[in-house]
N, C-alpha and C positions, 0 to 999 in steps of 0.2 A: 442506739441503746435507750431502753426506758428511763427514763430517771424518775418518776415517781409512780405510785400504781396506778395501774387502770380498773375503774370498777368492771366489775364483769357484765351490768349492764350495755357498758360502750364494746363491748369486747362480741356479745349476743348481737345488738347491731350490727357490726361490722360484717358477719358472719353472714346476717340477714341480704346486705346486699355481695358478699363474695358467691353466694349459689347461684345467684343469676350470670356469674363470670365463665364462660364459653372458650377464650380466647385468650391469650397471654404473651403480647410482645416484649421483647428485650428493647425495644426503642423505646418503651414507657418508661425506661429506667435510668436512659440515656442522659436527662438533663435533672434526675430525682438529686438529692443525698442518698448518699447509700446507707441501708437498712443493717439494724446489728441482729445477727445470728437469734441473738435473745428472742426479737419480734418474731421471729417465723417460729422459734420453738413455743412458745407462749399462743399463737396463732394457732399451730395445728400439733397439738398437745392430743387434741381427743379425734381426732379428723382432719382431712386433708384440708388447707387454706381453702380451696377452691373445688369443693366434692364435685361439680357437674364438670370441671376441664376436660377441652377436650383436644386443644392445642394448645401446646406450650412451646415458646421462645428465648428462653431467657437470656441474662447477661452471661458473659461470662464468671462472673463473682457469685452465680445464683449456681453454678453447674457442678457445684462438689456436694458430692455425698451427703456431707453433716446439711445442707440447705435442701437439697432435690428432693429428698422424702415428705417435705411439707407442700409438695405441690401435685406429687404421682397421685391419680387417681385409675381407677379401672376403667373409667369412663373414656381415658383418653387415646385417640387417634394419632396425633400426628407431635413427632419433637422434634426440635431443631436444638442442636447443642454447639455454645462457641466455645471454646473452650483457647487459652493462652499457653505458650512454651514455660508459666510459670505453674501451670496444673500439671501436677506429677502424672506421668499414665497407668500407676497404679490406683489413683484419685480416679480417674476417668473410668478404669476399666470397670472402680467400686458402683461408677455412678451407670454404666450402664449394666451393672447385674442386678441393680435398685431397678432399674427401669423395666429391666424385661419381667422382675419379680411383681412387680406394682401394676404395670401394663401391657398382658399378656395379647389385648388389640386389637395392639399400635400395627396402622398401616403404612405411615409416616417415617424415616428415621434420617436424621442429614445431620453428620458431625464436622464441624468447619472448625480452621484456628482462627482465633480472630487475627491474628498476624504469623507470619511465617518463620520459621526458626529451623534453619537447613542445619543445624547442627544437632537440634536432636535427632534420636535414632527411632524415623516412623514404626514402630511394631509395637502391636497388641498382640496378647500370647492366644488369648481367650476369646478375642472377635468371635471364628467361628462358632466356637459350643453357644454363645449367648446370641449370634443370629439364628442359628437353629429352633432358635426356642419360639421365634416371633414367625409361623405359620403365616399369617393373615399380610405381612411386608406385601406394599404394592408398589412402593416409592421407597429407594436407598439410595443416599449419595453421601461419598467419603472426601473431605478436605486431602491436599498435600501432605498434611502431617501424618496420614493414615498409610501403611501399606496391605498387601495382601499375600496369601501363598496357596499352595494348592488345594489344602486344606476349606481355607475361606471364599476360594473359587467355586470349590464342589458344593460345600455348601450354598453359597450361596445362588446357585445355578438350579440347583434342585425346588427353590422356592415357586410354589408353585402361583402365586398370583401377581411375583412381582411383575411389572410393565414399564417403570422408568428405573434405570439403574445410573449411578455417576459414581467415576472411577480413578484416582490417578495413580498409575503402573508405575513404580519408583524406581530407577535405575537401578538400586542395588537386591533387586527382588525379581531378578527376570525369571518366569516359568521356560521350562522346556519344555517340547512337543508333546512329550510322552507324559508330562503333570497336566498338559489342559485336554487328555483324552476322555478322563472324566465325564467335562462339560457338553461333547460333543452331540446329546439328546439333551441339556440343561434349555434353562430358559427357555418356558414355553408360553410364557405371556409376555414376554419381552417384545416394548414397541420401542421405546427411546431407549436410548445408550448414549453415553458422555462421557469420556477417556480423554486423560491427559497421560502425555507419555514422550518416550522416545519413538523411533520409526520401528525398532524390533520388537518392543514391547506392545504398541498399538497394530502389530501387524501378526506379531503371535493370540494376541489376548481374538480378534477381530476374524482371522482362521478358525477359530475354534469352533463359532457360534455358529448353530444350522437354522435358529429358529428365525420366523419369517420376521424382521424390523423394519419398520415403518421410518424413524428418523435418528441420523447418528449423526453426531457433535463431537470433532475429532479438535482438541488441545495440541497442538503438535512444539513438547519441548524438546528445541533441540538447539546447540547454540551457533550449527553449521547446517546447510540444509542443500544436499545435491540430488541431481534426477536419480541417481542411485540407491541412493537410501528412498527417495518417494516412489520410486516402482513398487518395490515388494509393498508398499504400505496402499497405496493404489488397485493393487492386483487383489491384495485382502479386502477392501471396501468394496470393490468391482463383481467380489460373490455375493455380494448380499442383492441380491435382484430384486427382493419388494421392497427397496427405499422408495419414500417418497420426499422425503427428507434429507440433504447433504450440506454439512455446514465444515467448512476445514479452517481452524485459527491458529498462529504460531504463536507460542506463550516466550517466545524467544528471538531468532534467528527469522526474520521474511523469508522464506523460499521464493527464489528466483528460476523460472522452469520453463521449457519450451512446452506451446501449446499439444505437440505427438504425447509428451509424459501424462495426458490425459486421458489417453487413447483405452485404459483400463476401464477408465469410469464410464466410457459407454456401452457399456454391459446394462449399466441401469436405466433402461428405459422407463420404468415408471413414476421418474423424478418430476415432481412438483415444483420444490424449491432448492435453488443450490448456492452456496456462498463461499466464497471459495477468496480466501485471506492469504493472496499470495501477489507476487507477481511473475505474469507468464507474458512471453514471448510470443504471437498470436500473427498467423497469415489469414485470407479468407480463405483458404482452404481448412484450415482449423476452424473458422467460423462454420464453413457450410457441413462439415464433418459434427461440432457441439450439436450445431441445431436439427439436421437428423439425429443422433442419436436418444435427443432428449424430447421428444415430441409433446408431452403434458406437461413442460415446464410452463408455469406462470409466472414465477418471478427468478429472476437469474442476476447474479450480481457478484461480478469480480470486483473487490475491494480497493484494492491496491491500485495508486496514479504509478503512471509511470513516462517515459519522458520519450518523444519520437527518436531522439538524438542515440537513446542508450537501447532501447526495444523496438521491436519489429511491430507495427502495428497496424491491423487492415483499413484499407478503406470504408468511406461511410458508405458507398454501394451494400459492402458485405453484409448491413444488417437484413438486408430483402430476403439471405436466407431465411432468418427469423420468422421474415413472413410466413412464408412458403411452407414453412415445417413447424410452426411451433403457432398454433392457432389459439392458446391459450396464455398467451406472454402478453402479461399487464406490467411487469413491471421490469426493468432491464438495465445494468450497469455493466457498462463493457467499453475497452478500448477504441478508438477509431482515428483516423488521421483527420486534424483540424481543417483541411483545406479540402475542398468541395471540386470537382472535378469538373472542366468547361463543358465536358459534350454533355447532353441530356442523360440521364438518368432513365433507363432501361427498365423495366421489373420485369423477371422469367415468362410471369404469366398470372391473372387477375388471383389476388384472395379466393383460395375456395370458398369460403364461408360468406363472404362480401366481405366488409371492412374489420380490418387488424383491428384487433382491441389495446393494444399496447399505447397507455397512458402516463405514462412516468419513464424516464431515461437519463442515464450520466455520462460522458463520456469519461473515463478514469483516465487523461492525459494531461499534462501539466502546460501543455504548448497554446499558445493565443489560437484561437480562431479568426484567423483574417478578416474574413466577411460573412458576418452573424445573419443577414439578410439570406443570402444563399443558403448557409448551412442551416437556416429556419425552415425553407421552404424545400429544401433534398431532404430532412428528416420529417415533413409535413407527407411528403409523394408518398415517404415509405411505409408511414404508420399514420393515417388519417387523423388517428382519433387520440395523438400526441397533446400533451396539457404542459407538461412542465419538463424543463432542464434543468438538472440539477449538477453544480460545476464549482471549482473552487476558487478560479479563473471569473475575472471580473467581463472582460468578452462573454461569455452567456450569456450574460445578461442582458444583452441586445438581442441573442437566440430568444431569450424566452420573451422580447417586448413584442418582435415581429410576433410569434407564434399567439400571444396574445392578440394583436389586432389582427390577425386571421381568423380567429373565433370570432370576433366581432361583428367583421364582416359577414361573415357566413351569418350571424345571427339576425344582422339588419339583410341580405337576402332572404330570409326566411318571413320576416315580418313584410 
């Protein structure tokens, strides 16, 4: 609040340096006082606070209506809105028809809660009509507290320059086959996609879509997670053929799955990168089946440790698939059995290319490695040009000392 006046000299100042302001975080304001209503009306009385903005971030306490007007300008690209379970979404819904009236564009648009509140009732009536109205959208992504219907589907599918979309499909708003036929020429600049969901809702919404994506980002809420429910959801990612991109996270429940329930996703041969937030069940025949199917993978990383005692886990031979087929894999985290096997180590037949490039590796098992020496020098044969192990397991740690003084060596051979 002012408590006494300001000359309108200080007030011309201030002004002076807000045009030069481009940019507008909500973390500026993180550690401020907070500002009274008064300042911002008194501030942009004749003019926007900040006439050249062109990103804005605010707080959530900046994101209602009576405050948002002194900061819209025409000039601006890109908002991010936080918004709290205590902003009515009548308030919200005022502040984004302020927005699309003020900045017609905006390429920008990502509405997040700053906390999550399962009991209110995610819907906006209006979503659609007011994305309608923002042509030029090339970036959208919707918090939890947001839902959708088929209305705000078609819409928003129809947008002709979006390219990143983020989504979360809310249990009590499932589409049916015949609401996302619409969509089914929608999205035609679409490369990234972002869906948090159940398995029917990310496997209905992910059918639908014909256009070519490059990278999806599957949230997977679910608070039980069986091979059942992840086929259909599997067999819908497994159509989109130009990924180059696969990342699967559960916002809930781990999924525990045999390596075959994979067997959809090798459809997509032009994967690059894959991460995969689960724990699965894996032979080397799962391994030599991943690494044909995925030839341009360069980095591959199953997240999730899991324990030799409770999962099936291949030998460390299996990774020479890898070689063999995947000529582009620098980076790699994958299961393997701790213990190093007496007879030599085999490979099918030399690196096409001459030496693997694969330089970073984890094994995701929870079990000691007996003898770090060995297992340094069986993952040295199989991937030359090996640098680090990465483990959570204090045993590595001797993996990566050997593997160190083997670089050494090699480097005083050289000199």
């Amino acid at each position: 609040m002012i408590v006494k006046e300001v000359a309108p000299s200080s007030w011309k100042r201030l002004h002076f340096y807000t045009f030069r302001v481009h940019s507008l975080s909500h973390s500026l304001f993180k550690t401020a006082k907070p500002v009274h209503g008064s300042v911002f009306a008194i501030l942009g009385r004749d003019q926007p606070i900040f006439p050249n903005l062109r990103w804005l971030d605010p707080s959530d306490e900046l994101c209602t209506p009576s405050v948002l007007q002194f900061f819209s300008t025409t000039t601006m690209v890109g908002v991010i809105l936080h918004f709290s379970p205590t902003l009515h979404l009548k308030d919200l819904e005022s502040s984004l028809v302020h927005l699309v009236s003020k900045c017609p564009a905006l390429k920008t648009l990502e509405l997040w809660p700053s906390c999550e509140d399962r009991t209110q009732k995610p819907a906006l009536s209006n979503l659609s009509s007011l994305i309608s109205h923002l042509p030029d959208l090339e970036i959208l992504r919707f918090g939890r507290l947001l839902c959708f219907n088929s209305a705000f589907v078609q819409c928003t599918a129809s947008l002709s320059k979006l390219r990143n979309l983020g989504l979360t499909l809310h249990h009590m708003y499932h589409l049916n086959p015949n609401e996302y036929s619409s969509i089914s020429n929608g999205f035609p600049s679409l490369k990234d996609l972002v869906l948090t969901g159940d398995s029917a809702a990310l496997s209905g919404f992910l059918n639908a879509i014909k256009s070519p994506i490059a990278v999806v980002t599957v949230y997977w809420a679910e608070y039980r997670i069986t091979e059942s429910q992840a086929t259909p959801l599997f067999v819908a990612i497994g159509r989109l053929t130009s990924l180059q991109v696969f990342r699967l996270r559960p916002e809930m429940a781990v999924p525990n799955l045999p390596g075959t329930s994979l067997h959809p996703l090798y459809q997509l041969t032009r994967l690059r990168e894959v991460e995969l937030d689960c724990r699965l069940t894996l032979t080397e025949k799962d391994t030599a089946e991943m690494a044909s199917a995925w030839p341009l993978v360069e980095s591959l990383r199953i997240l999730r440790w899991v324990s030799t005692g409770s999962h099936s886990v291949p030998p460390v031979q299996s990774l020479s698939h890898f070689v063999q087929r995947c000529p582009q894999l620098r980076s790699l985290a994958y299961p393997i059995q701790p213990t190093v096997p007496l007879e030599p180590l085999i490979l099918p037949r030399p690196f096409p290319s001459g030496i693997h490039p694969l330089r970073e590796f984890c094994s995701r098992v929870y079990d000691n490695v007996p003898n770090p020496a060995a297992m340094a020098h069986t993952l040295h044969q199989i991937f030359p040009r090996l640098k680090e192990v990465k483990h959570q397991n204090w045993r590595w740690n001797g993996v990566q000392r050997v593997l160190d003084s083997m670089d050494t060596d090699e480097a005083v051979r050289i000199l």
